[in-house]
VOGU-3710 file (C-alpha; in Angstrom, 3 decimals, decimal comma):
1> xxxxxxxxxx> -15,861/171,243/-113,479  -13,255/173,846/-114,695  -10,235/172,074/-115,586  -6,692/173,415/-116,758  -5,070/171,656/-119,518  -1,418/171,515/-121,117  -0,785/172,172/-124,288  1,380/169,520/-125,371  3,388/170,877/-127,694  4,425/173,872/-126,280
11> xxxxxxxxxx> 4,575/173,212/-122,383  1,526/176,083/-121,705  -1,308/175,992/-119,785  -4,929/176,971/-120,438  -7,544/177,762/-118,037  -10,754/175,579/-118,984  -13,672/177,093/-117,704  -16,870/176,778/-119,401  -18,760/178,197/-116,374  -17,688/181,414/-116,970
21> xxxxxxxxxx> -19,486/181,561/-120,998  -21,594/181,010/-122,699  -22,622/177,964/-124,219  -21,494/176,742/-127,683  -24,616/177,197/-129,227  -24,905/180,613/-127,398  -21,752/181,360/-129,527  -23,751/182,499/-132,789  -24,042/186,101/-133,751  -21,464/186,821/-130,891
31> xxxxxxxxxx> -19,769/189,535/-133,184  -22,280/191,049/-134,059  -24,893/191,998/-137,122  -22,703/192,398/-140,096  -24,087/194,853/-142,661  -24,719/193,217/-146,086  -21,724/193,822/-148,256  -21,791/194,577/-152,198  -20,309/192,367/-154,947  -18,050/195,529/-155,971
41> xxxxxxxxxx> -16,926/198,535/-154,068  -15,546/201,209/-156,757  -13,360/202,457/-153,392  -11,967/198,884/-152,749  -8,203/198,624/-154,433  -8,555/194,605/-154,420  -12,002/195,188/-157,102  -11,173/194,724/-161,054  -11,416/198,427/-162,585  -9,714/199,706/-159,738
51> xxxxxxxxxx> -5,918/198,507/-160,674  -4,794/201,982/-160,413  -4,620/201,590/-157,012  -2,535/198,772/-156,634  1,122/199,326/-156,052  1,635/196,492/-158,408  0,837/192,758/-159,253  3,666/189,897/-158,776  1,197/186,743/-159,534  -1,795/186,715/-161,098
61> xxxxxxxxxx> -3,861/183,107/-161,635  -6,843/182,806/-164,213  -10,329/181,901/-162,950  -11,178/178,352/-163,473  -13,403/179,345/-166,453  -10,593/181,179/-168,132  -12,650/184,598/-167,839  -10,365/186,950/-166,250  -8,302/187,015/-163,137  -9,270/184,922/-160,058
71> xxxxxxxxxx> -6,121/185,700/-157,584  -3,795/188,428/-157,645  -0,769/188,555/-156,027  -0,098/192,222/-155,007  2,968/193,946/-152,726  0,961/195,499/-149,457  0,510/199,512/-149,997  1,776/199,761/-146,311  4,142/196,913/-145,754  5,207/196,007/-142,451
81> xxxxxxxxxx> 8,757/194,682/-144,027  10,020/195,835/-147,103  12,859/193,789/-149,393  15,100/197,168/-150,077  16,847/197,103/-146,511  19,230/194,229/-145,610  19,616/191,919/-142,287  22,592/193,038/-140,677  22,776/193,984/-136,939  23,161/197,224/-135,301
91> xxxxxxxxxx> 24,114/198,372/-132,221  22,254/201,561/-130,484  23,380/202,407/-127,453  22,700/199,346/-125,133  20,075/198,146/-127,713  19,983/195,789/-130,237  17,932/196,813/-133,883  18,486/195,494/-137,894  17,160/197,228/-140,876  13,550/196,750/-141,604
101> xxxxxxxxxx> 14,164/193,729/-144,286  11,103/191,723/-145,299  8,682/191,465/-147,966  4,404/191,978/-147,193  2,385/190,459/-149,947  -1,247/190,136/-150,331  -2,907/187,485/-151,965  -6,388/189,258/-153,216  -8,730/185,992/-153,237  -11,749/186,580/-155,787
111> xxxxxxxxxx> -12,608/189,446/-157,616  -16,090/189,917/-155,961  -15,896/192,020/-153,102  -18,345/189,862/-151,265  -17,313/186,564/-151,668  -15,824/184,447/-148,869  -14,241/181,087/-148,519  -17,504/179,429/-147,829  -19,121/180,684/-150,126  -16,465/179,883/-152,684
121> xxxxxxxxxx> -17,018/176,404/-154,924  -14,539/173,869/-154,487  -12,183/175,407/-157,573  -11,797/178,962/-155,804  -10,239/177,421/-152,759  -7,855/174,594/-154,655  -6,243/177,889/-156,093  -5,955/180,010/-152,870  -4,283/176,786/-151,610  -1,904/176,701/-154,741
131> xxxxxxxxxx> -1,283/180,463/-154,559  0,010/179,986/-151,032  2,709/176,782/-152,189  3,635/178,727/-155,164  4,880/181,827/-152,989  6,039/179,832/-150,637  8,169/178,316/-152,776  8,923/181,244/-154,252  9,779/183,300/-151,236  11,880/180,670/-149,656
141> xxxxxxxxxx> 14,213/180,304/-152,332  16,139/183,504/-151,382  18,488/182,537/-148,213  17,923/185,517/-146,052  14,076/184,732/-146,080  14,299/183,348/-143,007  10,457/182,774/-141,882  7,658/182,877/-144,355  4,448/183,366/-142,612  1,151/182,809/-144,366
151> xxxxxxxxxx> -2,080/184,285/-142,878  -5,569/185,421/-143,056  -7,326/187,973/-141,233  -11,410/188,054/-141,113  -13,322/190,796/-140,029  -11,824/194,257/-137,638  -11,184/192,376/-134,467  -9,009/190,129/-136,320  -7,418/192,827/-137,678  -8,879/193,450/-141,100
161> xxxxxxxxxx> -9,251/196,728/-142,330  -10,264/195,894/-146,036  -13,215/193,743/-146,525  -12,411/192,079/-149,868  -11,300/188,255/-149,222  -7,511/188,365/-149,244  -4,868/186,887/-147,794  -0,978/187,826/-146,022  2,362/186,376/-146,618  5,257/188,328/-144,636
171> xxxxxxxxxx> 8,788/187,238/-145,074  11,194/188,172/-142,262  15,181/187,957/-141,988  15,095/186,442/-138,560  13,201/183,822/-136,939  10,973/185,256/-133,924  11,445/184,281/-130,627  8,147/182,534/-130,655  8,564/180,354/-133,087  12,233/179,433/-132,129
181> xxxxxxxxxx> 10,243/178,727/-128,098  8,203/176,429/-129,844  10,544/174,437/-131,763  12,678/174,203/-129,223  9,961/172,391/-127,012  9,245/169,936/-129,941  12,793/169,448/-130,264  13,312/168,441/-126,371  10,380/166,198/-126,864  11,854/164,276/-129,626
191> xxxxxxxxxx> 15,002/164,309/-127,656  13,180/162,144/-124,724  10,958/160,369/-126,736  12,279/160,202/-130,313  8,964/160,896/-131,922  6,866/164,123/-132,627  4,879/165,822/-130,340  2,439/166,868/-133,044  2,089/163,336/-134,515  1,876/161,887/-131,207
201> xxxxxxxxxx> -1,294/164,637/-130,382  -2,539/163,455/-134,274  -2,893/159,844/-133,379  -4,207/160,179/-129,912  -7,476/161,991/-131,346  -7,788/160,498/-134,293  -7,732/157,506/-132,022  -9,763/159,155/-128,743  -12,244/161,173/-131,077  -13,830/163,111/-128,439
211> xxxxxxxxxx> -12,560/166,417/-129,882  -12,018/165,705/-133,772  -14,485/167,319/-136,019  -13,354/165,866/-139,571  -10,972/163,712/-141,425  -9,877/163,156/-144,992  -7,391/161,272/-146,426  -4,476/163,642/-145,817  -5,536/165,740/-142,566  -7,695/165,604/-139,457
221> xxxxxxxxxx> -9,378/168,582/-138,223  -9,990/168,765/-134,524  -10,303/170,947/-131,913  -7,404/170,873/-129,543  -7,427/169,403/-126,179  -6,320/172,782/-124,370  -7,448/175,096/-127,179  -6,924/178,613/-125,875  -10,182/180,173/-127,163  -13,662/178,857/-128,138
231> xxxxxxxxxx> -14,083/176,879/-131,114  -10,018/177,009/-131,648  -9,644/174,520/-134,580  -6,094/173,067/-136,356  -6,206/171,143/-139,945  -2,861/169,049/-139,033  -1,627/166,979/-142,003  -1,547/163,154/-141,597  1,722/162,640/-143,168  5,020/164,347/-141,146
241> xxxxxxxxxx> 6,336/166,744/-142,642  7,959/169,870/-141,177  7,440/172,300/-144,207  4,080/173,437/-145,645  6,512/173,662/-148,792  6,586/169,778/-148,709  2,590/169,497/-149,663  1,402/167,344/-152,661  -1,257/168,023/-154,655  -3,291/165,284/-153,782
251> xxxxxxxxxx> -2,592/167,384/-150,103  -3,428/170,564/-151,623  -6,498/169,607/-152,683  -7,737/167,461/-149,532  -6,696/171,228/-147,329  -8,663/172,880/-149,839  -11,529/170,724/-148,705  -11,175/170,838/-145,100  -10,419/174,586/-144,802  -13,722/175,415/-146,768
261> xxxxxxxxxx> -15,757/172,685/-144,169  -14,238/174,093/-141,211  -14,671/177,467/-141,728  -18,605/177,116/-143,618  -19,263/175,346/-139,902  -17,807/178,292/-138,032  -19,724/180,475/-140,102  -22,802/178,774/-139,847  -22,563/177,829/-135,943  -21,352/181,544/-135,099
271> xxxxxxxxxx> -22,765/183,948/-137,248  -19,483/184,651/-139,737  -17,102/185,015/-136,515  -14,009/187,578/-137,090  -10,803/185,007/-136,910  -6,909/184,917/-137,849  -5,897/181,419/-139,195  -1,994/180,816/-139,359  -0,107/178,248/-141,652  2,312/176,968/-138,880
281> xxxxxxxxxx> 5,138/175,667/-140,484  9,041/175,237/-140,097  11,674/177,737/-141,470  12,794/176,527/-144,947  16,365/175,612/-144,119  14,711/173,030/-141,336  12,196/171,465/-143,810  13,461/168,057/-142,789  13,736/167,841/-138,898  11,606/165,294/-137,530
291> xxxxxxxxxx> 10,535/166,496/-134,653  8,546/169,647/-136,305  5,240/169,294/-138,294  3,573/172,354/-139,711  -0,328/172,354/-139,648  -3,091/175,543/-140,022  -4,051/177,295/-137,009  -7,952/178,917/-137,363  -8,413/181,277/-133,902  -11,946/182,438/-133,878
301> xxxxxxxxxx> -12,261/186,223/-132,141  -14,816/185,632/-129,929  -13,322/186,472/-126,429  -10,677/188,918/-125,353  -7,724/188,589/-123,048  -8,126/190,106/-120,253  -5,866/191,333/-116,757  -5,438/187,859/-116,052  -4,450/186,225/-119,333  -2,126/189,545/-119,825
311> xxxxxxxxxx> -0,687/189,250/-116,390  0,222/185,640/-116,369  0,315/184,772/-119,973  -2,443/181,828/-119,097  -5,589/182,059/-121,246  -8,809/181,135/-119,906  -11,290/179,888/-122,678  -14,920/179,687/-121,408  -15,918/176,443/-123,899  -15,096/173,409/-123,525
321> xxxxxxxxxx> -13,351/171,930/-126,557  -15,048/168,473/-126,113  -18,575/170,498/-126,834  -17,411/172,380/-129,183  -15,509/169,514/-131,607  -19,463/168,079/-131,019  -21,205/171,390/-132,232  -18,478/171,304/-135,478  -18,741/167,925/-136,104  -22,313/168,172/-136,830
331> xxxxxxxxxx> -22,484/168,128/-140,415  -19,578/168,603/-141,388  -19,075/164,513/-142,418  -22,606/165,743/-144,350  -20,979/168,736/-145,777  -17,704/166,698/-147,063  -19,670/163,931/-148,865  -21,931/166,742/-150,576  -18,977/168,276/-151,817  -17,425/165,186/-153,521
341> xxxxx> -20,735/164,249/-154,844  -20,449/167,872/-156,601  -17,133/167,575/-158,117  -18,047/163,493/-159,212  -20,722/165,031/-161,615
//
């Protein structure tokens, strides 16, 4: 039975329809053959020995072996934003426009061209997770910063263009309409209920457990109830807190863990899928409003909007996310026990 579903924490609906697609399972190689890529690419500006073609580097962290760089923290070559322009408004006519103020860094994640978050050891990821706090940090100490957005982009129809693991941050002087949509639903939610939306959706599957795929001590990873598109996944922190800024390190390290799971199952179950995740989280200057709770976002690109889901802003996901939390789940308690074995020895 096709079903659609509400989104909670936004007010949206979602079309449900699993008739329409194919099968979780059917899911794997859905994007394709991907051609074997090399360990170093003397074209790729991200590759040690190719510095020259970096604009410049604003953090660098050392491996965990103390051999050389493991992250860099570069300025993009073609930012979106840039920092020299200011904030203030303009009129043009009957329009509206501001300077183009911002900042687009990216965080360059190994220095093999070839090696991805699953196939990183358990090290690797701890520090992409402390590169994104420290800029974070960083970034929103400066007042006009308004929204901070940490992101990565896998494969060209997420909108990669360089194949070398890296991450995005960009830093805007205004707060999107978007993001301002959805705090003010979480806001009228707390208003009529005096809790959280997104803590309220955290206890009702860690409790219901049809669609959760993994839990540690500081985050559960499920597959939300109206997910949008197959195999839709969010790592949502157990403790509220509104900012990503607001992490431990005890957190740090348990999101280091989950990320890597989540994303080794995707790979595995799909084939290395192209996907955008998002680190959801609450301007800076409302780090302590309870009614928002920032969590990661991973979008796999396995469908595409269509007329419909253009037309009428409704998305229609042909999986159901019951099936795949299952397909997920499946080894990924395995895969977390493994991994702690690892680091215990």
């Amino acid at each position: 039975m096709n079903e659609i579903r509400q989104n909670k924490a936004t007010g949206q609906w979602v079309i449900i329809a699993p008739g329409r697609g194919k099968r979780p399972h059917d899911h794997k190689r859905a994007s394709g053959e991907k051609r074997p890529v090399p360990e170093a690419d003397k074209e790729c500006p991200f590759c040690p020995g190719n510095e020259e073609m970096l604009p410049s580097v604003i953090l660098e962290m050392q491996a965990p072996t103390h051999e050389g760089w493991q992250i860099r923290v570069v300025p993009n070559k073609f930012p979106a934003l840039t920092p020299e322009a200011d904030t203030h408004r303009f009129g043009h006519g009957i329009y509206l426009a501001m300077p183009g103020y911002g900042r687009h860094e990216v965080i360059i994640e190994s220095p093999l061209h070839n090696q991805q978050i699953p196939n990183m050891n358990s090290k690797a990821v701890d520090l992409i997770i402390e590169t994104y706090h420290r800029r974070y940090i960083d970034l929103t100490r400066e007042h006009k910063n308004m929204m901070v957005l940490i992101f990565r982009n896998h494969g060209r129809r997420a909108g990669t263009s360089l194949v070398h693991p890296h991450s995005q941050i960009i830093v805007t002087g205004l707060v999107p309409r978007y993001l301002r949509w959805r705090e003010d639903e979480a806001r009228r939610y707390f208003d009529k209920w005096g809790r959280c939306v997104y803590c309220d959706i955290l206890h009702f599957e860690m409790e219901e457990r049809k669609r959760l795929v993994l839990e540690n001590e500081s985050y559960a990873v499920f597959v939300p109830y109206a997910a949008e598109v197959p195999f839709e996944t969010w790592i949502v922190p157990k403790q509220h807190h509104a900012s990503f800024g607001s992490i431990s390190d005890k957190s740090k390290s348990d999101l280091s863990e989950a990320l890597r799971i989540i994303l080794t199952r995707h790979s595995e179950e799909m084939g290395d899928p192209d996907y955008n995740y998002i680190v959801n989280t609450s301007p800076h200057y409302e780090s302590k409003e309870p009614q928002l709770h920032w969590y990661l976002q991973i979008r796999p690109r396995l469908t595409t909007r269509a007329g419909f889901e253009i037309g009428s802003g409704i998305s229609i996901n042909p999986s159901l996310p019951e099936e795949d939390a299952g397909v997920l789940r499946s080894r990924a308690g395995e895969m977390r026990d493994s991994l702690r074995d690892d680091q215990s020895l």
